[in-house]
C-alpha positions as a printed NumPy array, in Angstrom:
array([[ 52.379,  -0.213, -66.535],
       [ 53.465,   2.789, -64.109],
       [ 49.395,   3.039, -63.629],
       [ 49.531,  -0.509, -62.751],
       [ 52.055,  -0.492, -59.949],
       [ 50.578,   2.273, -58.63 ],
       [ 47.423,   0.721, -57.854],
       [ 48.944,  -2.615, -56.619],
       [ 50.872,  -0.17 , -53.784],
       [ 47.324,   1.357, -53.036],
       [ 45.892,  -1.778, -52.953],
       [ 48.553,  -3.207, -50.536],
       [ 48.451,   0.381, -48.255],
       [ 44.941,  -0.331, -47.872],
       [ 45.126,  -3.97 , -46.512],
       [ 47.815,  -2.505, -43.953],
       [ 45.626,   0.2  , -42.908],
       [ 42.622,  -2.039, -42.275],
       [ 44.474,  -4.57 , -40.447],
       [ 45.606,  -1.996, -38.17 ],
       [ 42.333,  -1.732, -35.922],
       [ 41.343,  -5.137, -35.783],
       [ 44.857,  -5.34 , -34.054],
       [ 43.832,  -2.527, -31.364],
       [ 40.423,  -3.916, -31.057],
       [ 42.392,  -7.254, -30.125],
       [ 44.262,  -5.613, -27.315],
       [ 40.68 ,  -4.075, -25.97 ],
       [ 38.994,  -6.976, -26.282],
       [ 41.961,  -9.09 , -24.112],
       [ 40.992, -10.962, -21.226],
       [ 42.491,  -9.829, -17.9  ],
       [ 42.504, -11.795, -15.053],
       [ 41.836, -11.002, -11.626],
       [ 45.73 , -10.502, -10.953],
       [ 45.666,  -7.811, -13.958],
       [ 43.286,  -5.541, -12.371],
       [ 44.459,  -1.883, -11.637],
       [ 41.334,  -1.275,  -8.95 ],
       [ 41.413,   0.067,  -5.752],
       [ 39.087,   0.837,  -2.746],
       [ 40.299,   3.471,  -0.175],
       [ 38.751,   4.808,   2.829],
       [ 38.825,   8.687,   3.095],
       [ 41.093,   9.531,   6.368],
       [ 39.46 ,  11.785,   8.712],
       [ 41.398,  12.878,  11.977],
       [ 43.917,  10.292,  11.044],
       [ 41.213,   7.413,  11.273],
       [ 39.626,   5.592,   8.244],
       [ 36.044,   6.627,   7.702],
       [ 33.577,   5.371,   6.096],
       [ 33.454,   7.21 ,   3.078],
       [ 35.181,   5.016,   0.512],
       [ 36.741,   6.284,  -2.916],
       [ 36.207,   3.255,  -5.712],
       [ 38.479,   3.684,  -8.381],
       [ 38.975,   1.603, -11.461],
       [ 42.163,   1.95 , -13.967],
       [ 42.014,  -1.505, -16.05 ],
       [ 40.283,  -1.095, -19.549],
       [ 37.096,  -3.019, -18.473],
       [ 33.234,  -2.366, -17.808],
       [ 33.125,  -1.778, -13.698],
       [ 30.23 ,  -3.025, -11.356],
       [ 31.142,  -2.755,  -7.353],
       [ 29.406,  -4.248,  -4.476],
       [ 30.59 ,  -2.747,  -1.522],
       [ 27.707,  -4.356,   1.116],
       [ 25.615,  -1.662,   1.37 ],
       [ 24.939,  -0.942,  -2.657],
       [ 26.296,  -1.371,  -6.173],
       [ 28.187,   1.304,  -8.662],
       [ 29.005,   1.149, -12.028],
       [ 31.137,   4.293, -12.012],
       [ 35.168,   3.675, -13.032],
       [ 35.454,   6.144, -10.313],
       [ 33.37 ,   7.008,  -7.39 ],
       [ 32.445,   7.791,  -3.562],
       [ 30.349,   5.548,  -1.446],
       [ 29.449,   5.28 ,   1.923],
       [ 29.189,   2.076,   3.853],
       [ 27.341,   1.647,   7.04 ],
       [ 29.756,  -0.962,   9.325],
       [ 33.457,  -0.63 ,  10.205],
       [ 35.731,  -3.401,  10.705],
       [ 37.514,  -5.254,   7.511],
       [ 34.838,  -4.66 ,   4.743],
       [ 34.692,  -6.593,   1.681],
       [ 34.458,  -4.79 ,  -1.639],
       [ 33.596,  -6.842,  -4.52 ],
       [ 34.591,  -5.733,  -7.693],
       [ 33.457,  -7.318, -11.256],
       [ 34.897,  -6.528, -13.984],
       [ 33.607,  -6.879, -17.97 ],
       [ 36.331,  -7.46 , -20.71 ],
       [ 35.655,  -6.371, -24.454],
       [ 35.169, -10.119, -25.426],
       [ 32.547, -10.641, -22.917],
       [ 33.938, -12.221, -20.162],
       [ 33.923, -11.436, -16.408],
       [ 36.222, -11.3  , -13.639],
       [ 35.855, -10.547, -10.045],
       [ 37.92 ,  -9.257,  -7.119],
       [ 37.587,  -8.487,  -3.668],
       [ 39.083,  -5.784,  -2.074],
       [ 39.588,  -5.274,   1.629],
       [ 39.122,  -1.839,   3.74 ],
       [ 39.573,  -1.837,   6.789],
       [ 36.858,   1.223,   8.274],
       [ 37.536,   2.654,  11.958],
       [ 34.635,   5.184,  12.245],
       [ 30.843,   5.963,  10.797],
       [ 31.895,   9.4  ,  10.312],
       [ 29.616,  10.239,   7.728],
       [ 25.994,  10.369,   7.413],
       [ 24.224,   7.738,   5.801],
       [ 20.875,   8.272,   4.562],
       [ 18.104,   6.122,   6.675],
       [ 20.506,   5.381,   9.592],
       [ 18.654,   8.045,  11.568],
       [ 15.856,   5.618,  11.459],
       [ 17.57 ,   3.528,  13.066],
       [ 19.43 ,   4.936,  15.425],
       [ 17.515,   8.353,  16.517],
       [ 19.707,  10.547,  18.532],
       [ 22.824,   8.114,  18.19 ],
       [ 21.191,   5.14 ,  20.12 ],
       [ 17.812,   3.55 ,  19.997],
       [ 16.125,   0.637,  21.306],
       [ 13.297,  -1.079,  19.832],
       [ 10.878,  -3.504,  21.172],
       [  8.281,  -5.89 ,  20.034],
       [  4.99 ,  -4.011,  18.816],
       [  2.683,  -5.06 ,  21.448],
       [  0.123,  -2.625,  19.506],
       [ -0.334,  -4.435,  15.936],
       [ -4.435,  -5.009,  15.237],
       [ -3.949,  -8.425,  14.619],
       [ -1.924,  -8.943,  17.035],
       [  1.017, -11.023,  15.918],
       [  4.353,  -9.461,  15.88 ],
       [  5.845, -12.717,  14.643],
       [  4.417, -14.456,  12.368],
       [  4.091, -15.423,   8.333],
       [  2.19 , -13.861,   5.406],
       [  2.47 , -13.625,   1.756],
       [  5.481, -11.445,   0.388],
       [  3.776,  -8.367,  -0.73 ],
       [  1.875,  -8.197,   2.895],
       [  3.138,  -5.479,   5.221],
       [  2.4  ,  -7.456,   8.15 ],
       [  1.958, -10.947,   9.623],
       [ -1.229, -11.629,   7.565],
       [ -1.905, -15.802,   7.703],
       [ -0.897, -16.569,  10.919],
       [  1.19 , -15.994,  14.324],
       [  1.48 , -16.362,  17.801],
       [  0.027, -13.747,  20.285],
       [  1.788, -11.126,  21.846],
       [  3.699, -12.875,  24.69 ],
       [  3.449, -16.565,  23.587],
       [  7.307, -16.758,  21.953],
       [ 10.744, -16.991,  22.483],
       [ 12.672, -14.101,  23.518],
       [  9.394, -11.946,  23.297],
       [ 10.112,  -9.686,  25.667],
       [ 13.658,  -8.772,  24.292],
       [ 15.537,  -5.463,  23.074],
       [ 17.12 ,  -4.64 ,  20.223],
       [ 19.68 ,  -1.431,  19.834],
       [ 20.96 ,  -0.306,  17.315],
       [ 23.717,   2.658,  17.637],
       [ 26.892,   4.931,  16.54 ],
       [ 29.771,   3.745,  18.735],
       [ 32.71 ,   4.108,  16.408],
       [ 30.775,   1.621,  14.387],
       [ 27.493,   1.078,  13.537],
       [ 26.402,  -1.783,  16.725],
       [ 23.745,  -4.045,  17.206],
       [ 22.786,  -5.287,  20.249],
       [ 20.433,  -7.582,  21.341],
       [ 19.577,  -7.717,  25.465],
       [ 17.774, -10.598,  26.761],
       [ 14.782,  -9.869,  29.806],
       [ 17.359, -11.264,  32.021],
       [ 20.365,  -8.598,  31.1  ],
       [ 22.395, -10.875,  28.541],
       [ 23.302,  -8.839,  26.217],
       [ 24.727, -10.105,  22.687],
       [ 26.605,  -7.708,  20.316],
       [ 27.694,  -7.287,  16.765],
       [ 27.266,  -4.992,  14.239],
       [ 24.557,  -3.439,  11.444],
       [ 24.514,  -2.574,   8.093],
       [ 21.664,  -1.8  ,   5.207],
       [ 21.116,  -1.373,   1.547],
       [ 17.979,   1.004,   0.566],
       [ 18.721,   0.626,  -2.634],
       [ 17.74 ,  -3.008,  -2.725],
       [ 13.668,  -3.17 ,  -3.113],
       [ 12.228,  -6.252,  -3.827],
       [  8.932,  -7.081,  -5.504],
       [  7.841,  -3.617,  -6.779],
       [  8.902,  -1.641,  -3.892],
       [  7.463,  -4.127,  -1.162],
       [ 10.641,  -4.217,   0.822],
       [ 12.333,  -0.388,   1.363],
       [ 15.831,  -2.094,   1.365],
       [ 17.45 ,  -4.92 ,   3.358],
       [ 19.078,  -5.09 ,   7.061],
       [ 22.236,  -7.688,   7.445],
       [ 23.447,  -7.991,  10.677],
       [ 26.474,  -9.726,  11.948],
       [ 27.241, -11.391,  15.587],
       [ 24.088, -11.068,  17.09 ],
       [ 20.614, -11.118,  15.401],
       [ 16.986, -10.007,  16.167],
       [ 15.18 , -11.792,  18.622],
       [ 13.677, -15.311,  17.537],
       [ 15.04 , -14.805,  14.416],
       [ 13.412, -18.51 ,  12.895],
       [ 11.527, -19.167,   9.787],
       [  7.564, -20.27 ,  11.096],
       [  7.592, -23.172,   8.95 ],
       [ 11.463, -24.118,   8.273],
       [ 13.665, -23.563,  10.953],
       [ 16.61 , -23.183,   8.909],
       [ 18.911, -22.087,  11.904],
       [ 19.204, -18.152,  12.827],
       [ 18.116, -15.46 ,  10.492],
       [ 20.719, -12.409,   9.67 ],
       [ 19.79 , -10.874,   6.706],
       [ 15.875,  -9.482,   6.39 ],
       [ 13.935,  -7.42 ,   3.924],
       [ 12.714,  -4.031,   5.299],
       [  9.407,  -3.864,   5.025],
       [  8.738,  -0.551,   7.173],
       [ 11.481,   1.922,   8.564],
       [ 10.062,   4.803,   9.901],
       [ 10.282,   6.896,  13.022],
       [  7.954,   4.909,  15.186],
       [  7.803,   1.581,  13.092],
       [ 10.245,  -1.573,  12.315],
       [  8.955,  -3.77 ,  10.662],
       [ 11.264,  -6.73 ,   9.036],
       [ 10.612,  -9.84 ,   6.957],
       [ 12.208, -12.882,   5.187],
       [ 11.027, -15.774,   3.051],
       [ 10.919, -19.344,   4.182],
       [ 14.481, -20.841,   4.779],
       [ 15.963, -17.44 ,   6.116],
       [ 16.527, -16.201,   2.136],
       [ 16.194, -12.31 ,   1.072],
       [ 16.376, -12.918,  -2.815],
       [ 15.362, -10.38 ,  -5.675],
       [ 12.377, -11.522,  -6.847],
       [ 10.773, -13.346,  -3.365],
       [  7.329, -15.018,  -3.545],
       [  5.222, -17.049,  -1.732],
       [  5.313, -17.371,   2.447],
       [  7.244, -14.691,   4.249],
       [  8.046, -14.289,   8.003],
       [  7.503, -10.908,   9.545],
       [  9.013,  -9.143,  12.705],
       [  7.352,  -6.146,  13.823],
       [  9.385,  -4.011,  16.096],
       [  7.772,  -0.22 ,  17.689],
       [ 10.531,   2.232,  19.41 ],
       [ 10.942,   1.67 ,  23.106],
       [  8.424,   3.312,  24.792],
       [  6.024,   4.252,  22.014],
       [  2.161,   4.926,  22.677],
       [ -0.318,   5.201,  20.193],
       [ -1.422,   8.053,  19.187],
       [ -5.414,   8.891,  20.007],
       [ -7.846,   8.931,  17.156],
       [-11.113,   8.547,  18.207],
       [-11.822,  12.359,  17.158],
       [-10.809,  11.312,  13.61 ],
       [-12.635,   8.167,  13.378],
       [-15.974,  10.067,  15.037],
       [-15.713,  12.534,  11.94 ],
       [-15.507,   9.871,   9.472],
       [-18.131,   7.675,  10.727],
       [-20.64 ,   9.861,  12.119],
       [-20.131,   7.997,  15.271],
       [-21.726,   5.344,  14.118],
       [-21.578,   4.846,   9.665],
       [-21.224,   7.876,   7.549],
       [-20.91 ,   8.165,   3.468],
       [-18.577,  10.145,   1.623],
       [-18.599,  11.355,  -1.995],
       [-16.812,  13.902,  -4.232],
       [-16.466,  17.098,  -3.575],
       [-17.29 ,  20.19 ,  -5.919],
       [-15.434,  21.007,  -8.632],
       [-12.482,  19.377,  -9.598],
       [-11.335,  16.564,  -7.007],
       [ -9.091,  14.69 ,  -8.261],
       [ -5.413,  15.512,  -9.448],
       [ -1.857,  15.568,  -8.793],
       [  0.065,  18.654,  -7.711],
       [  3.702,  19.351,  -5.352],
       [  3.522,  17.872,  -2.01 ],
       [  2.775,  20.381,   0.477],
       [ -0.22 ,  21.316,  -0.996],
       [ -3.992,  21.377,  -0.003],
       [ -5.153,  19.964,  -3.031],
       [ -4.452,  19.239,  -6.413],
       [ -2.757,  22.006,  -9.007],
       [ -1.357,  20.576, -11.745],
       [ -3.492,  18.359, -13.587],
       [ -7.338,  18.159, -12.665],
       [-10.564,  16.433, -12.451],
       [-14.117,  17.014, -11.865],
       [-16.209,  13.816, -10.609],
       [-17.646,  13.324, -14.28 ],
       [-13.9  ,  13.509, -15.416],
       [-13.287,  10.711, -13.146],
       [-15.255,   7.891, -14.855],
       [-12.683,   8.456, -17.77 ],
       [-10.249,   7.174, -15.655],
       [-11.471,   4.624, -13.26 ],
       [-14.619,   3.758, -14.502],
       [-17.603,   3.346, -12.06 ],
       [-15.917,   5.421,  -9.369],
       [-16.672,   8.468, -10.711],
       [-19.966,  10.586, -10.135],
       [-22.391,   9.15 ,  -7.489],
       [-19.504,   6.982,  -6.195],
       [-19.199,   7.021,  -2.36 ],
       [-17.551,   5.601,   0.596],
       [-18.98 ,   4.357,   3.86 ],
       [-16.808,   4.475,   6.675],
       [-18.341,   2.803,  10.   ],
       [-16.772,   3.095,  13.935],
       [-15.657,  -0.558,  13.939],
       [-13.073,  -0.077,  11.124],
       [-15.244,  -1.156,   8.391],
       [-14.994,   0.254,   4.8  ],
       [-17.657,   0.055,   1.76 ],
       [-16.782,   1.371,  -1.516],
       [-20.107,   1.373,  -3.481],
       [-19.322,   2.254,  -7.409],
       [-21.811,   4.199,  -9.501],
       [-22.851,   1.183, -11.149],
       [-24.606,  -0.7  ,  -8.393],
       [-21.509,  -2.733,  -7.354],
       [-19.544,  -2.64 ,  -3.876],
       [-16.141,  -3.823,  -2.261],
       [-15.517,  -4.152,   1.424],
       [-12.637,  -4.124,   3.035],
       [-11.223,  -2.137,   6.348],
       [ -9.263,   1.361,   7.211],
       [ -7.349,   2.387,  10.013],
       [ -6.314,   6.021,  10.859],
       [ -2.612,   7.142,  12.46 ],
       [ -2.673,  10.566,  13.979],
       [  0.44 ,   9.913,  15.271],
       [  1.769,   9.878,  11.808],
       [  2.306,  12.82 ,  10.119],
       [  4.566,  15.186,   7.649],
       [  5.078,  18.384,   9.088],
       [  3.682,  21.171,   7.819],
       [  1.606,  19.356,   5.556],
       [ -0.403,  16.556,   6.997],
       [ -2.296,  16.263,  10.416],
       [ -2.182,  11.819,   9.75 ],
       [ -2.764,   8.689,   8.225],
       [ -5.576,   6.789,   6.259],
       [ -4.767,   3.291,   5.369],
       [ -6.883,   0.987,   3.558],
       [ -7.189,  -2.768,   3.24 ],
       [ -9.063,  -5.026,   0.509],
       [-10.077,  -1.642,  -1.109],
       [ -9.475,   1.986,  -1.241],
       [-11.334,   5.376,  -1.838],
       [-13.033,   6.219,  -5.369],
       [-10.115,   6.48 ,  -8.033],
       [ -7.778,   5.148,  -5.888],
       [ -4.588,   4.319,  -8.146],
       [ -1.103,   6.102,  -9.107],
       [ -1.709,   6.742, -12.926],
       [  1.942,   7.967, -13.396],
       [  3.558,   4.656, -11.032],
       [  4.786,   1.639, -13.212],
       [  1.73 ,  -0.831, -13.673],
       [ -0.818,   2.118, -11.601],
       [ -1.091,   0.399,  -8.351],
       [ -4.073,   0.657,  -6.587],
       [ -3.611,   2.915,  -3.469],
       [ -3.984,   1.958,   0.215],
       [ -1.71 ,   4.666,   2.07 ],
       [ -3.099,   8.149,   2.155],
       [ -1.848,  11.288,   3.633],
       [ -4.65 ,  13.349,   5.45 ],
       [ -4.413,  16.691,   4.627],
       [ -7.304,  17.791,   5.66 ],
       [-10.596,  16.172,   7.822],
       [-13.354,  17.385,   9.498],
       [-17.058,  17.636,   9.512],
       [-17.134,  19.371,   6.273],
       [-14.504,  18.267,   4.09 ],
       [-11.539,  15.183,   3.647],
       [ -8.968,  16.184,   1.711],
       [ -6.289,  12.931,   0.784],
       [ -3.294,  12.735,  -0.964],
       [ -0.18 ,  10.326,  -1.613],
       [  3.237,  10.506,  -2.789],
       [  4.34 ,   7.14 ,  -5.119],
       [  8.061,   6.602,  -3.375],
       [  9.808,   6.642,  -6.496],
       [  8.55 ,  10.093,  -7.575],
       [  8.99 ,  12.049,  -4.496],
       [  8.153,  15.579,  -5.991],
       [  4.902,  14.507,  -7.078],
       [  1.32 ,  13.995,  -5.022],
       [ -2.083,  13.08 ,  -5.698],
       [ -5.036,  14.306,  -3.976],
       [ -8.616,  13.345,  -3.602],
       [-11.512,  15.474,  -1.878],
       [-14.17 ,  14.324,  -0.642],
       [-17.35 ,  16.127,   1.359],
       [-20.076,  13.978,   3.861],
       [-23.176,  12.594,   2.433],
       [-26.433,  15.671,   3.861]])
């Protein structure tokens, strides 16, 4: 009997104790409303202004995800820097245990860029820098449309000179803020104000990030084909030192996953001259056509950047075939004065396309220019360690003259790493 009662408390001790968490796992798994939030977004005070370092901080027992404009965290607590001042809008979404979401935004009001953002020296050089419509692009159209995944206005455009607001200026600069302004040829000048996201890429890395602008916009600033009123948000295509190059799809829209028709802007520093490369191009074609083909040894390979040539893992020519087959031994490359370029494979078969060389483009301390390639691309020209291998069609020169062309290219999500090709002139 005693043995009886005994187990019957058990029993009844054990239903108490395993009720006990599915009551805690209740109160995690509530669902707070927007009101319910403990989150905050404050501005770091420097000098006695609000900068633009903000600190993110999340106290409510839910998943975090913050938009604050110029990126996204999912960190209960962190820093981030934000490119604008004014009354920014932090977004903040919350995730409760039993799956549901909540969002609130959170306004900061930011006096003064006072710390660095990375890429804004792109934009701005020195503090201040004005950028102009490239008058020098090959196919000449600055404006125009091409496919998304293009880098420039591929289908279609008008010339140099034959659009609206053609011949105006764009500024951006570090005034207490990060300001745009566009001036007009006749002195009109229109302000507002800048900000970017790098982080957002778009179609495998074709856009570098995007460029939102607010109270003034970019000069003719209009979808080719749908005129959807004035652009002010636009994928960055290029950002570099002595390139802009911007682009949106049809309708003024900078989503995700864009495909289809997109509408470029091409933009080249204020002032900018190209740089002279007839020496190069005379080396690679002979002056006239001149054929290319592995090198000695191994010639193919990744190794640090910086380097002359590969280090890490190598290739001979035969070793190539392994990898891209038919562009291994007795592949070659014709290059010809005109800007043509023939990649003949080792099995009788041949793709044409064009190159274009950028002395004026260059890494210091490493490489003396640039080789870029369209429609093809040198012999075992890929990324093997890149999501999906991409072909190549950007390549460093490291090294060219009448005895030797040494190539190589950095993937931009793997930084640390190069690849390098060498080649040596058909006798």
């Amino acid at each position: 009997m005693k043995k009886s009662i005994i187990l019957s408390i058990l029993m009844s001790a054990a239903l108490i104790f395993a009720c006990s968490p599915i009551e805690e796992r209740d109160e995690m798994t509530g669902h707070l409303t927007a009101e319910e939030l403990q989150v905050t977004a404050t501005p770091v005070v420097v000098n006695g202004v609000n900068s633009n370092k903000i600190i993110l901080e999340n106290h409510s027992p839910v998943l975090s995800s913050w938009n604050y404009g110029t990126g996204t965290t999912s960190k209960a607590y962190d820093e981030v820097l934000v490119t604008s001042t004014g009354d920014i809008v932090i977004t903040f979404t919350g995730r409760n245990g039993d799956g549901t979401t909540i969002t609130k935004d959170l306004h900061v009001n930011v006096e003064s860029i006072v710390f660095e953002v990375t890429g804004m020296d792109l934009f701005i050089g020195d503090g201040s820098k004005t950028w102009v419509f490239d008058a020098f692009t090959d196919n000449n159209h600055p404006y125009g449309i091409g496919g998304v995944g293009d880098k420039f206005a591929s289908w279609w455009g008008p010339e140099y000179g034959d659009f609206s607001e053609w011949d105006a200026k764009i500024t951006f600069a570090l005034d207490g803020g990060a300001i745009f302004t566009k001036t007009l040829a006749d002195g009109t000048e229109q302000k507002g104000t800048f900000s970017f996201d790098l982080s957002k890429t778009a179609a495998g890395g074709w856009s570098q990030g995007i460029l939102s602008l607010k109270g003034a916009t970019i000069p003719n600033a209009y979808s080719i084909n749908n005129k959807a009123g004035e652009a002010y948000d636009f994928y960055i295509v290029t950002l570099a030192d002595d390139q802009l190059i911007l682009a949106n799809v049809t309708g003024n829209g900078v989503p995700t996953d864009p495909s289809g028709e997109a509408n470029f802007w091409m933009f080249r520093p204020e002032g900018f001259t190209l740089a002279d490369n007839s020496e190069q191009i005379a080396i690679l074609s002979g002056g006239s056509e001149r054929t290319w083909g592995w090198g000695k040894g191994n010639v193919w390979g990744n190794g640090g950047p910086g380097s002359k040539g590969p280090g890490w893992w190598m290739l001979d020519s035969d070793g190539v075939d392994g990898q891209k087959p038919g562009e291994g031994t007795g592949a070659s490359m014709v290059f010809t004065s005109d800007g043509k370029l023939t990649l003949n494979l080792n099995d009788g078969t041949s793709i044409a396309g064009t190159y274009k060389v950028n002395m004026g483009k260059t890494v210091e301390g490493w490489t003396i220019g640039l080789l870029t390639t369209e429609d093809v691309y040198v012999p075992c020209g890929f990324s093997p360690n890149a999501p999906d291998k991409p072909r190549v069609y950007e390549y460093h020169i490291v090294i060219l003259d009448e005895t030797q062309m040494v190539l190589a290219h950095v993937y931009p999500d793997n930084p640390d790493e190069a690849w390098y090709w060498i080649f040596t002139p058909s006798e």
